[in-house]
Backbone bond lengths (Angstrom), bond angles and torsions (degrees), N, CA, C in turn:
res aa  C-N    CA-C-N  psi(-1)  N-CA   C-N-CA  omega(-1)  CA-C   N-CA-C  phi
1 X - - - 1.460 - - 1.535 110.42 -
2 X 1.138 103.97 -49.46 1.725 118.00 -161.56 2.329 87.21 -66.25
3 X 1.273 113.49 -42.33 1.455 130.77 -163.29 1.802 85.68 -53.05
4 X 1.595 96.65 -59.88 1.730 98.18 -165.51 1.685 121.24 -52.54
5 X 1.188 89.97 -55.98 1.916 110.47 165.52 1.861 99.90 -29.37
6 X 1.333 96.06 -83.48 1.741 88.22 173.58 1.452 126.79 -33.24
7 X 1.693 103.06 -54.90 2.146 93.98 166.72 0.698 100.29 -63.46
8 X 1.379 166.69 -75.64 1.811 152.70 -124.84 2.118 90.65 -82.77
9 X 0.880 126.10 -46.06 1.555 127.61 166.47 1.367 113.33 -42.51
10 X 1.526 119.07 -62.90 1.611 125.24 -152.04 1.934 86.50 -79.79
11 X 1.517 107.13 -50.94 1.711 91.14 -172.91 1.271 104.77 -77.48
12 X 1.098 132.28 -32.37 1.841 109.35 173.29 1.361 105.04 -43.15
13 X 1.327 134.56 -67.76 1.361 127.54 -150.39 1.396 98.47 -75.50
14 X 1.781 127.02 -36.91 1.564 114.55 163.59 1.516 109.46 -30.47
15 X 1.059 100.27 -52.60 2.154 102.77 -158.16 1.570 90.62 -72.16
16 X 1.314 135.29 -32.52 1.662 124.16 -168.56 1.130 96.16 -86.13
17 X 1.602 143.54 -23.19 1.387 129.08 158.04 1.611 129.66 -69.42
18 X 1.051 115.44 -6.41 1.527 150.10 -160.38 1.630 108.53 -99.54
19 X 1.467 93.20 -49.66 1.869 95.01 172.93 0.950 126.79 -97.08
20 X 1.784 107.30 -20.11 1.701 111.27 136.09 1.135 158.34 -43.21
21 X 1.470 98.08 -26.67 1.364 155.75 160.36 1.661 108.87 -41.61
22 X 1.501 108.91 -84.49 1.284 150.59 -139.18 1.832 103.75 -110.08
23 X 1.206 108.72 -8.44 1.417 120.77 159.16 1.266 150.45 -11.42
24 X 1.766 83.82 -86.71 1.573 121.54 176.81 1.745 90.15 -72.18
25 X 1.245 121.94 -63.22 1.796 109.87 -161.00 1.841 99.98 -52.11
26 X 1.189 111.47 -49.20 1.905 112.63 -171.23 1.627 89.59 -39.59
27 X 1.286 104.48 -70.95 1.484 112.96 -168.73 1.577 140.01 -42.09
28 X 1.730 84.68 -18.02 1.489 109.05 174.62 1.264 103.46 -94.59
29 X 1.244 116.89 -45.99 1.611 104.44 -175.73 1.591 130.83 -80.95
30 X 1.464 106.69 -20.79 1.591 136.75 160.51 2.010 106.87 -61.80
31 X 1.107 117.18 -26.18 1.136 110.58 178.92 1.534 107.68 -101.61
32 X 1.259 126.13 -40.24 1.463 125.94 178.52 1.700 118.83 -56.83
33 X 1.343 101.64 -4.28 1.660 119.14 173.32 1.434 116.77 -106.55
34 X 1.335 107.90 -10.70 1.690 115.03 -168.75 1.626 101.39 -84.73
35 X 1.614 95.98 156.15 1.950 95.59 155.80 0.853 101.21 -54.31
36 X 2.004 114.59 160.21 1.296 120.05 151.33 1.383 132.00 -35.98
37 X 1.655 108.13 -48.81 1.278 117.05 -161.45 1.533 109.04 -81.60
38 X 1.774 120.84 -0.59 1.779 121.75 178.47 1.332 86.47 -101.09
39 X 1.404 146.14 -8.21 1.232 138.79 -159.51 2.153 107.87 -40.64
40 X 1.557 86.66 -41.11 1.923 93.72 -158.48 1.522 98.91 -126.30
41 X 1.458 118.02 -14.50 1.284 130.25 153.36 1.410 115.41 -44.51
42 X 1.225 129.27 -83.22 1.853 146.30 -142.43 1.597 96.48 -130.54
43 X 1.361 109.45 136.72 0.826 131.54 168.72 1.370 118.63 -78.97
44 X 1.332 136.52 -49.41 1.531 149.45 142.74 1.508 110.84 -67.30
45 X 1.272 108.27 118.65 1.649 111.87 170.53 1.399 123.57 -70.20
46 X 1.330 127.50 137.45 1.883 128.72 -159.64 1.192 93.73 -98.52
47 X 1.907 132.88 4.90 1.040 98.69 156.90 1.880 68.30 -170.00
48 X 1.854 98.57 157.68 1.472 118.82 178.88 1.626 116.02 -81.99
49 X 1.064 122.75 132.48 1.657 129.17 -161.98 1.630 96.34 -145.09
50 X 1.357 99.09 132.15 1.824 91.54 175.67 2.021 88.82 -139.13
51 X 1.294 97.42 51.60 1.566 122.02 -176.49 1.839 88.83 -74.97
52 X 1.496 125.68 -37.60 1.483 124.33 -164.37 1.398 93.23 -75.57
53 X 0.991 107.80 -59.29 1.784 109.67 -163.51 1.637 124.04 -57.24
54 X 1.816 107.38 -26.00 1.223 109.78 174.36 1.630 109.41 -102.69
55 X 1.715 109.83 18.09 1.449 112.83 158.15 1.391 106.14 -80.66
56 X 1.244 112.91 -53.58 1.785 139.65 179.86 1.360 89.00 -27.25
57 X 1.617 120.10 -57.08 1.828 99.80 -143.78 1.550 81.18 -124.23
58 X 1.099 146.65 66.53 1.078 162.44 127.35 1.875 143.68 -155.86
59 X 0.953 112.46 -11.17 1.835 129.00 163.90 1.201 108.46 -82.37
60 X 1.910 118.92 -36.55 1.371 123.66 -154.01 1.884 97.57 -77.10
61 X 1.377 114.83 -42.50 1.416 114.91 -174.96 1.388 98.89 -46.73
62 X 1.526 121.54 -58.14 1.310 131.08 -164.98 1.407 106.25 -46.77
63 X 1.345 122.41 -63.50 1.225 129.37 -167.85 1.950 112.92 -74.20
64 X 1.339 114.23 31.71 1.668 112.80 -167.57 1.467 105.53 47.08
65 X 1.222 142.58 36.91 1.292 120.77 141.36 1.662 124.35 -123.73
66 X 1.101 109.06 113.32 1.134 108.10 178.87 1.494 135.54 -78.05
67 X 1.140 115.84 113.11 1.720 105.71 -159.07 1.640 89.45 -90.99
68 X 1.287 129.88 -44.17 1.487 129.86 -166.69 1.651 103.96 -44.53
69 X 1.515 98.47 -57.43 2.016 103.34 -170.16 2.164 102.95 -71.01
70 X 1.444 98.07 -35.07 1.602 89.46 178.20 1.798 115.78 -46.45
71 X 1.818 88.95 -56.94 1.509 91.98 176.10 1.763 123.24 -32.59
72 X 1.545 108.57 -62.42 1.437 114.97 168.38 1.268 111.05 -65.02
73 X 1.522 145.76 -21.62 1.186 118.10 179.64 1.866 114.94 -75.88
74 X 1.484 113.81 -35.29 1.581 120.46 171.10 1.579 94.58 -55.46
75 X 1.328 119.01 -62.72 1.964 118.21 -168.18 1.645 100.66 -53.62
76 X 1.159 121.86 -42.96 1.483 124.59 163.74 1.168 125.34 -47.40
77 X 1.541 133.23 -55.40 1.510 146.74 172.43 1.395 103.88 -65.60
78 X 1.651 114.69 -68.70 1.298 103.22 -170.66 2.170 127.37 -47.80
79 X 1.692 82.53 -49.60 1.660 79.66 -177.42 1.828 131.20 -51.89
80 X 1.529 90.23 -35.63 1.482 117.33 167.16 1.193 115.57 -63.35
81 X 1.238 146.70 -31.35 1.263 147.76 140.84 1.541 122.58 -63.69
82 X 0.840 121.63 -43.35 1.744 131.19 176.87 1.587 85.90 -59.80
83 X 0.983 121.53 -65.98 1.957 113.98 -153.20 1.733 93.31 -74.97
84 X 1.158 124.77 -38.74 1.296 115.19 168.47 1.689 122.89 -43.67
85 X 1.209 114.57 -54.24 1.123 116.32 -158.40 1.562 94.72 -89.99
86 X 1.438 143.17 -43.12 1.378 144.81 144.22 1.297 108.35 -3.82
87 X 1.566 114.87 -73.91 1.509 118.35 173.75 1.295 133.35 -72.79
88 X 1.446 127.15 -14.30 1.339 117.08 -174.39 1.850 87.96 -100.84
89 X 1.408 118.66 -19.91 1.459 99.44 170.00 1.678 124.19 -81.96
90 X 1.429 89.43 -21.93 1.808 90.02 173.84 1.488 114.36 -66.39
91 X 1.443 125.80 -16.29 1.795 119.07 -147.84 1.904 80.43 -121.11
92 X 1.971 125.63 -55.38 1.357 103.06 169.13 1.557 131.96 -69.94
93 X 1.168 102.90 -6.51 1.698 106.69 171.90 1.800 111.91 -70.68
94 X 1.132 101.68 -55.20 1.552 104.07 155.15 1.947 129.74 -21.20
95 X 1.076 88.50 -50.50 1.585 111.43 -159.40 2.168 96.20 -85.26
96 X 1.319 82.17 -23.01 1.987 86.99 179.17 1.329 103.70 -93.54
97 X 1.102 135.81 -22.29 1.271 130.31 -151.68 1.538 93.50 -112.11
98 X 1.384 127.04 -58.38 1.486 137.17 -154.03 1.224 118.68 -95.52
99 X 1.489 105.42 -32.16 1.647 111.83 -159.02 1.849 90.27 -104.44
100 X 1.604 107.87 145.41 1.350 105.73 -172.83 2.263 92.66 -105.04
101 X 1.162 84.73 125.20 1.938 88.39 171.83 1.234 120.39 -151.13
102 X 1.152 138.82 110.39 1.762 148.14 159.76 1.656 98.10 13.50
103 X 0.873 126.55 117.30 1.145 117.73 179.02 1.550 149.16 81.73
104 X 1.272 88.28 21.56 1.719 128.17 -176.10 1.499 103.46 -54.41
105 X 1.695 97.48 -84.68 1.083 104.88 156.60 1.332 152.28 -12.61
106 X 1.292 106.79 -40.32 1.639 134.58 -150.98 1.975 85.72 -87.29
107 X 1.350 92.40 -45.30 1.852 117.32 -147.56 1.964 75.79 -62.33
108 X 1.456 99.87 -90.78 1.160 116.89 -158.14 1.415 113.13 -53.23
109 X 1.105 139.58 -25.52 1.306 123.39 129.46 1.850 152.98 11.68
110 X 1.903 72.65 -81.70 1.382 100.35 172.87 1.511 119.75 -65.77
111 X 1.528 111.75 -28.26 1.442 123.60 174.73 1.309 115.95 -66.51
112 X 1.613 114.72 -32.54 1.286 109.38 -177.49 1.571 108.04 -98.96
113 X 1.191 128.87 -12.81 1.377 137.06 157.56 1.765 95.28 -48.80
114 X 1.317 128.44 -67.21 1.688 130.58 -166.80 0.948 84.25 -40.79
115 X 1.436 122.80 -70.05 1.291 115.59 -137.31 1.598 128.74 -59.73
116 X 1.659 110.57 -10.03 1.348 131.02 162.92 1.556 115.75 -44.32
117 X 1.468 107.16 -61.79 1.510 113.57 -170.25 1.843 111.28 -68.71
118 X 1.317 121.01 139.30 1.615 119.83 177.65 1.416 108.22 -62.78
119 X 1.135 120.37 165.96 1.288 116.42 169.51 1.333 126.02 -81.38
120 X 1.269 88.62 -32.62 1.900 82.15 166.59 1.512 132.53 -44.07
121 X 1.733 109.83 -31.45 1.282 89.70 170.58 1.219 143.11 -94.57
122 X 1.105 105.06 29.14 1.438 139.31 150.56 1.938 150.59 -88.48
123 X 1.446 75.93 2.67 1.120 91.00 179.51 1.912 119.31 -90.82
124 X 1.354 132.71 -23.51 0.913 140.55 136.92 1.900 125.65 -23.39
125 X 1.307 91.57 -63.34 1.392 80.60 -165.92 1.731 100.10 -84.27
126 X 1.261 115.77 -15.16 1.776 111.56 169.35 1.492 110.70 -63.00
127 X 1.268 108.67 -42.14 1.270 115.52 -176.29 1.843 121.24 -50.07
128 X 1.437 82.68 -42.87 1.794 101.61 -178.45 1.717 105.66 -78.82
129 X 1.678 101.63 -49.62 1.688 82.60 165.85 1.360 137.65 -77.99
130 X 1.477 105.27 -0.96 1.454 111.76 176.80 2.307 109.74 -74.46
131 X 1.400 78.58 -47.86 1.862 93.94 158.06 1.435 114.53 -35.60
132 X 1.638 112.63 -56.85 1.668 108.97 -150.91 1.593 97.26 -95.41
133 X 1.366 118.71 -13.31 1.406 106.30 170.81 1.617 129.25 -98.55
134 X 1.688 94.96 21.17 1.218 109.80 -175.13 1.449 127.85 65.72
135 X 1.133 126.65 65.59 1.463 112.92 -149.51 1.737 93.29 -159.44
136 X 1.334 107.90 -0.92 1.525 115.30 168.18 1.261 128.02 -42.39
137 X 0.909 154.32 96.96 1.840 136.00 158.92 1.493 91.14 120.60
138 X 1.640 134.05 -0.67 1.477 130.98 161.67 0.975 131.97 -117.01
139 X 1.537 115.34 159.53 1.408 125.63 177.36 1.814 129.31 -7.99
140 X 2.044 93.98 -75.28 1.800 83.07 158.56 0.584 161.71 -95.82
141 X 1.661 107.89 32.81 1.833 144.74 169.55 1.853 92.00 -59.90
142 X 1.512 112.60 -28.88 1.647 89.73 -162.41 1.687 93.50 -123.76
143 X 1.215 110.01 8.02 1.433 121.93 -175.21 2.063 95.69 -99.69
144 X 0.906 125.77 -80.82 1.540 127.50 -153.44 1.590 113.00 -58.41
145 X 1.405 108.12 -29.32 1.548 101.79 -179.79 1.480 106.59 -74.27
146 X 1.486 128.79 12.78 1.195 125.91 -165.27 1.415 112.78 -126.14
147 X 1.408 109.46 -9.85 1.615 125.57 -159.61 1.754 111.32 -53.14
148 X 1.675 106.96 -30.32 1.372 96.30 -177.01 1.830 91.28 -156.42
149 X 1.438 104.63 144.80 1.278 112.53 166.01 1.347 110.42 -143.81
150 X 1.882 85.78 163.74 1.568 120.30 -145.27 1.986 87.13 -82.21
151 X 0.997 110.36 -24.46 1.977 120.41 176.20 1.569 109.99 -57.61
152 X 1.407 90.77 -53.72 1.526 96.54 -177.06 2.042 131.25 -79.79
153 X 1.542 78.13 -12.03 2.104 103.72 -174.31 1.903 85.59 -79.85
154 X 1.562 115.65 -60.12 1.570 113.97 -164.23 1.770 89.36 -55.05
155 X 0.676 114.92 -58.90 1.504 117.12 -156.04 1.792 121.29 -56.09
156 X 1.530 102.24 -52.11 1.291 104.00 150.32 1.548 128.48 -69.04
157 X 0.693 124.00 -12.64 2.073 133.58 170.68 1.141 106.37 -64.73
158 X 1.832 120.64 -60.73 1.210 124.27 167.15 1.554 120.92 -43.87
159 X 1.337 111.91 -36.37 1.651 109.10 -163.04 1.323 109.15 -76.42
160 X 1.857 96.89 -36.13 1.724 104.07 -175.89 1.626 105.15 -63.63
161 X 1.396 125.93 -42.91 1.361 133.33 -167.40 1.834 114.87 -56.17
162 X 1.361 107.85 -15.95 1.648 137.40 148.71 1.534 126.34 -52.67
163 X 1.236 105.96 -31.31 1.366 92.75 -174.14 1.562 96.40 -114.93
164 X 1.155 94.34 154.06 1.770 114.85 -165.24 1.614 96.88 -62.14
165 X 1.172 100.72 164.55 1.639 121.09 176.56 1.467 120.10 -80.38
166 X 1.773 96.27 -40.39 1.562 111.15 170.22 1.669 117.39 -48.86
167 X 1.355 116.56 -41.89 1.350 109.31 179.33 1.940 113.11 -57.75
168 X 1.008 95.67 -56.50 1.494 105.05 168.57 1.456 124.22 -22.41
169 X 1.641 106.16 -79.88 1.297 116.89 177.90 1.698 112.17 -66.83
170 X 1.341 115.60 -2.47 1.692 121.35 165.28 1.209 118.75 -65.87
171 X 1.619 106.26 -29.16 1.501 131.73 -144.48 1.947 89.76 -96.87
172 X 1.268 105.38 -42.63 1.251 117.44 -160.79 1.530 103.82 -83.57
173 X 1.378 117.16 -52.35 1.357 113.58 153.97 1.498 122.85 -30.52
174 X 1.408 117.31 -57.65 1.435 102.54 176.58 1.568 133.04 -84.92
175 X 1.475 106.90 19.11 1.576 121.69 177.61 1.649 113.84 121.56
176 X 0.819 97.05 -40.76 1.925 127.53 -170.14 1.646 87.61 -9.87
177 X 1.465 126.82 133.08 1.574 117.63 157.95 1.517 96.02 -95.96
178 X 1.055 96.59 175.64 1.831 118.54 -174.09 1.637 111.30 -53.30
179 X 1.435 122.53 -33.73 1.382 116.17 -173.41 1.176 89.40 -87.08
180 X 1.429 130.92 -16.71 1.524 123.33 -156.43 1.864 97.83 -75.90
181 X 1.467 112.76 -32.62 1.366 113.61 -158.47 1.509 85.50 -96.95
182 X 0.918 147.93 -45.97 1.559 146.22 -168.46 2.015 98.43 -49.60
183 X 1.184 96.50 -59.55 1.542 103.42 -173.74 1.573 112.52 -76.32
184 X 1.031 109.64 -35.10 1.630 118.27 179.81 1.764 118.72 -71.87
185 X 1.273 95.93 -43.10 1.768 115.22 -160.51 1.784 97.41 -117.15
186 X 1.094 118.99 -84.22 1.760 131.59 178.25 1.611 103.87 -17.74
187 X 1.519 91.75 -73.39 1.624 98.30 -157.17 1.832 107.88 -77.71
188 X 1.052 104.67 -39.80 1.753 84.85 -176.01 1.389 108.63 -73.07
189 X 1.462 128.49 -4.61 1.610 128.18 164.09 1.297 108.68 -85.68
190 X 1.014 113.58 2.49 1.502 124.53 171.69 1.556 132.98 -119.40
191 X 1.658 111.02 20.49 0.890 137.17 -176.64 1.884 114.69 -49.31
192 X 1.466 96.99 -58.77 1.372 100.47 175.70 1.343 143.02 -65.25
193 X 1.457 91.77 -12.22 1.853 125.67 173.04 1.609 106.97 -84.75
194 X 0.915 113.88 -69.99 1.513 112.23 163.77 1.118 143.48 -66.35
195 X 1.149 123.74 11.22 1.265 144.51 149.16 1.700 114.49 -88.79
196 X 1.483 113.60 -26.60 1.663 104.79 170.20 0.942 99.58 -92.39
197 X 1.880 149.57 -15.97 1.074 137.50 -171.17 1.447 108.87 -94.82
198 X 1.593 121.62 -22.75 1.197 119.37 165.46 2.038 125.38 -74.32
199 X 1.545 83.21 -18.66 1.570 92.92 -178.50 1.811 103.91 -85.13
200 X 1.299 105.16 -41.64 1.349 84.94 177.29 1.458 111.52 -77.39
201 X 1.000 133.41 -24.97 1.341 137.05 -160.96 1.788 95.65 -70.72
202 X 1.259 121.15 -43.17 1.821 126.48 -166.98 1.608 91.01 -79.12
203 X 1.192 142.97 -57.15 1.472 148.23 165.88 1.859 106.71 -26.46
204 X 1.289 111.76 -62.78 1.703 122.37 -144.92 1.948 75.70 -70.59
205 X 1.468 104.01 -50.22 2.111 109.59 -169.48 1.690 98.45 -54.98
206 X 1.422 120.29 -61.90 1.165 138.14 -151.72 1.921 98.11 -70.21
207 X 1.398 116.51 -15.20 1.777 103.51 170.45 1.409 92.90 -122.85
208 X 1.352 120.44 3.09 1.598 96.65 168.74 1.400 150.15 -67.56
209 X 1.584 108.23 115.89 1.526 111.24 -158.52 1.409 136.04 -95.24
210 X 1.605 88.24 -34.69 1.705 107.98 -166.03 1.590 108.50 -84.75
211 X 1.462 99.85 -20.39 2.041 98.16 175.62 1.390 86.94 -80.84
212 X 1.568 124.88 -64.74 1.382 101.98 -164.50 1.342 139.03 -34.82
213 X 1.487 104.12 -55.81 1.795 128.57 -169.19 1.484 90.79 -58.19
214 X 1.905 145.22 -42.83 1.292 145.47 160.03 1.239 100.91 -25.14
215 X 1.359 121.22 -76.41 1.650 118.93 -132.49 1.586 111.45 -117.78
216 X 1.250 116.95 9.10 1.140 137.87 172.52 1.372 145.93 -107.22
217 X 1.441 148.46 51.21 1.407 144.75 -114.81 1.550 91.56 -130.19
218 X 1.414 127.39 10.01 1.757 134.15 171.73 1.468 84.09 -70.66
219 X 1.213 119.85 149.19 1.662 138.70 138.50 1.597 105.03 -62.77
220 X 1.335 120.52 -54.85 1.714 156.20 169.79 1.355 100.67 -29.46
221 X 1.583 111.21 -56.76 1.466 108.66 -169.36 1.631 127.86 -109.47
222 X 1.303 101.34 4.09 1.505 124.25 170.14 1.063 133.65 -39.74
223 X 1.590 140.98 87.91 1.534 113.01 -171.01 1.339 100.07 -84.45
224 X 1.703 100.62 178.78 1.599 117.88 -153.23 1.397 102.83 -47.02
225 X 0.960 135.53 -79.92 2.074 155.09 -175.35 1.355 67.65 -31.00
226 X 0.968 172.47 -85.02 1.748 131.14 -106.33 1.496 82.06 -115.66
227 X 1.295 131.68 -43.70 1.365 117.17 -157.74 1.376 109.30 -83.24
228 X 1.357 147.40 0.89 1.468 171.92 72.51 1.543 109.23 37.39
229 X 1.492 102.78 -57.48 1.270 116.33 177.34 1.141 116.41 -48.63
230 X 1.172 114.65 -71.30 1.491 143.43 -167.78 1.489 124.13 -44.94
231 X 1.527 107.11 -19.90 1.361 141.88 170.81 1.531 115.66 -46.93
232 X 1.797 122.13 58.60 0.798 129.16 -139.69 1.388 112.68 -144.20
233 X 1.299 113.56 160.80 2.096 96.47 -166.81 1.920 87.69 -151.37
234 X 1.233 114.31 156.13 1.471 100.65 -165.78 1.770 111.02 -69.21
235 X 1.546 108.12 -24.64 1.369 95.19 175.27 1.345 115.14 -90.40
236 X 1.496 108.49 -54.37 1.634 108.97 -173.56 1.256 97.66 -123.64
237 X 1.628 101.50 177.74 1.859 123.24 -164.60 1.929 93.29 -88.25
238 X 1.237 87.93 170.35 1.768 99.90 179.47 1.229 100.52 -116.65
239 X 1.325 115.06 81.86 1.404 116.72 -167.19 1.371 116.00 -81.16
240 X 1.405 130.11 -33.84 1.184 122.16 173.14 1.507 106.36 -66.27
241 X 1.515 127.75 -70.03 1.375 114.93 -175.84 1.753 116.24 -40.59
242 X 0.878 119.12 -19.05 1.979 133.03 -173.40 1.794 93.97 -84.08
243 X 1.081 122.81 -36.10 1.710 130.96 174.64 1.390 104.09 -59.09
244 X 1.790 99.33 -69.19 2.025 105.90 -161.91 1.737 84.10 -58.11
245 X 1.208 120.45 -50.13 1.593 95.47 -167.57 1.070 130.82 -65.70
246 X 1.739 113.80 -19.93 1.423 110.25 162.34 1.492 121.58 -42.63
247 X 1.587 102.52 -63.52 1.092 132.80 -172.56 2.352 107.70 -47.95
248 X 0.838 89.06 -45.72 1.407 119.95 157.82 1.515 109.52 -34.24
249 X 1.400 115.48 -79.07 1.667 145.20 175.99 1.976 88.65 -52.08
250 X 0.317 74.02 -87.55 1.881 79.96 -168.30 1.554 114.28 -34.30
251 X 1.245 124.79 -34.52 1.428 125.79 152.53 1.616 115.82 -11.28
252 X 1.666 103.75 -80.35 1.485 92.64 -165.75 1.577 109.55 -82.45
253 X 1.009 138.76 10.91 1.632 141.75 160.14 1.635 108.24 -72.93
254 X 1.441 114.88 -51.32 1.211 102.51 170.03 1.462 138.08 -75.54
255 X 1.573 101.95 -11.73 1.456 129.34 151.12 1.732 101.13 -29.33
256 X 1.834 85.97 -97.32 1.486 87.06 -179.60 0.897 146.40 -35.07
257 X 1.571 123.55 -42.80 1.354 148.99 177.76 1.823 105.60 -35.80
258 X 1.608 103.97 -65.62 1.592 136.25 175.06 1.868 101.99 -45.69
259 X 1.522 110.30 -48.04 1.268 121.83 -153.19 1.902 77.36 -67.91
260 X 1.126 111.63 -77.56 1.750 121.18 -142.92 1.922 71.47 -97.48
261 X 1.124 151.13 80.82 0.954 126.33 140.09 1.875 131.26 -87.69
262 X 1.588 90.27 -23.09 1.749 111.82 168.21 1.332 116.41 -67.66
263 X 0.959 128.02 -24.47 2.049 145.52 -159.41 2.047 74.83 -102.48
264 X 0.945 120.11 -58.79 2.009 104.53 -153.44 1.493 88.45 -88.82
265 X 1.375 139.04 -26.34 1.307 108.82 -166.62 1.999 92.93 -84.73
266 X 1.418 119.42 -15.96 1.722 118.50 165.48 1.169 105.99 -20.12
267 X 1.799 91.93 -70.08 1.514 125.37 -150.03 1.510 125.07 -79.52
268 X 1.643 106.26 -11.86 1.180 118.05 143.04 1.278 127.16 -37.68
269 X 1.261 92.52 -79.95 1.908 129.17 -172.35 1.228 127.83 -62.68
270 X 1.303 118.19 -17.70 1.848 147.03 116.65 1.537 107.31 -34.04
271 X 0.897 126.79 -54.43 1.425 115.63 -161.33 1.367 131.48 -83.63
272 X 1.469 94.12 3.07 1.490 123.49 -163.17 1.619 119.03 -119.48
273 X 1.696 98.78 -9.50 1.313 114.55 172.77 1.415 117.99 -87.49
């Protein structure tokens, strides 16, 4: 009896952290349907309006902002970065974990040493070399500082350092070259790792704001989070159209989420063992 009391206890307060949780999104998406004028009024809208969303994809051209090309320019940046950093951590994670070289140590180390400092303070001097190599106001102004991270190298190193050695030298016995076993053997045993490193990795690109709004001053080349902003009128904000587009922005995250959600909750539950 006393056992049950505790479950009906531990999941009540699960579910009151849960709708605490789950809040802010209702609230976002419950308002991006409301009149303007229930926006901060009513919590439930007295009647359904999708007046924001067909501002979004038609007022916005008018006014120089394009929400249609922003959308593809974030789906553009992010994926290009996600598969970047996917691959250059799947093929050097390999090389830390498996391959024996003078200075192994030294390497992987140093990666987890970076990984101490925030990124912010780094953003200064990218900024200035992003300037001197000309690369201001384009595409891989928000693409190259992103190409590979030191988050995603520890993380896959660890996973590879999991799988036995024997598979390897099985691999090698039967001809296998080095990309052959990375892609063949490495990575699909590494399914559940790369799938949280690709999920966080498309998430961290897909809301990133503060490099963009730096190095970016196109309307043209804006992804969504910066061009969101901008959503602006000289007296007041356009808050409902700034909602549907939130609401908008979050689409393909929860995409993914749904897509690989079996592979990250693995890789959770791995991580905890």
């Amino acid at each position: 009896m006393r056992k049950k009391i505790k479950e009906i206890v531990f999941h009540g307060v699960m579910v009151f952290f849960a709708l605490i949780w789950i809040y802010p999104y209702v609230w976002l998406f419950l308002s991006s349907i409301k009149p303007p004028e229930e926006i901060f009024t009513r919590f439930f809208p007295t009647r359904i309006t999708l007046e924001h969303y067909k501002y979004i994809f038609t007022m916005a051209e008018k006014m120089e902002r394009p929400f249609l090309r922003a959308f593809f320019n974030s789906l553009f940046v992010t994926l290009t970065v996600t598969f970047s950093v996917v691959l250059s951590s799947a093929v050097i994670a390999y090389g830390l974990s498996k391959v024996r070289f003078k200075g192994r140590n030294v390497v992987f180390n140093f990666i987890i040493f970076q990984m101490l400092f925030p990124g912010f303070m780094f953003i200064i001097p990218l900024f200035v070399l992003i300037k001197k190599l000309g690369l201001y106001n384009t595409y891989p102004a928000m693409i190259v500082p992103f190409l590979m991270s030191a988050w995603s190298l520890f993380m896959l190193t660890q996973s590879y350092k999991t799988i036995p050695q024997d598979y390897i030298e099985a691999a090698k016995i039967d001809g296998a070259s080095t990309l052959w076993i990375i892609f063949r053997v490495m990575v699909p045993l590494s399914r559940s790792t790369l799938s949280i490193v690709g999920l966080f990795t498309f998430i961290g690109i897909w809301d990133n704001f503060l490099w963009p709004l730096m190095v970016i001053k196109d309307y043209n080349k804006m992804p969504l989070s910066v061009l969101l902003a901008t959503f602006n009128h000289e007296y007041a904000a356009y808050v409902g159209p700034l909602l549907a587009g939130s609401v908008i922005q979050t689409i393909p995250m929860v995409l993914i989420f749904l897509i690989f959600r079996k592979q990250f909750l693995q890789g959770i539950s791995m991580s905890f063992k």
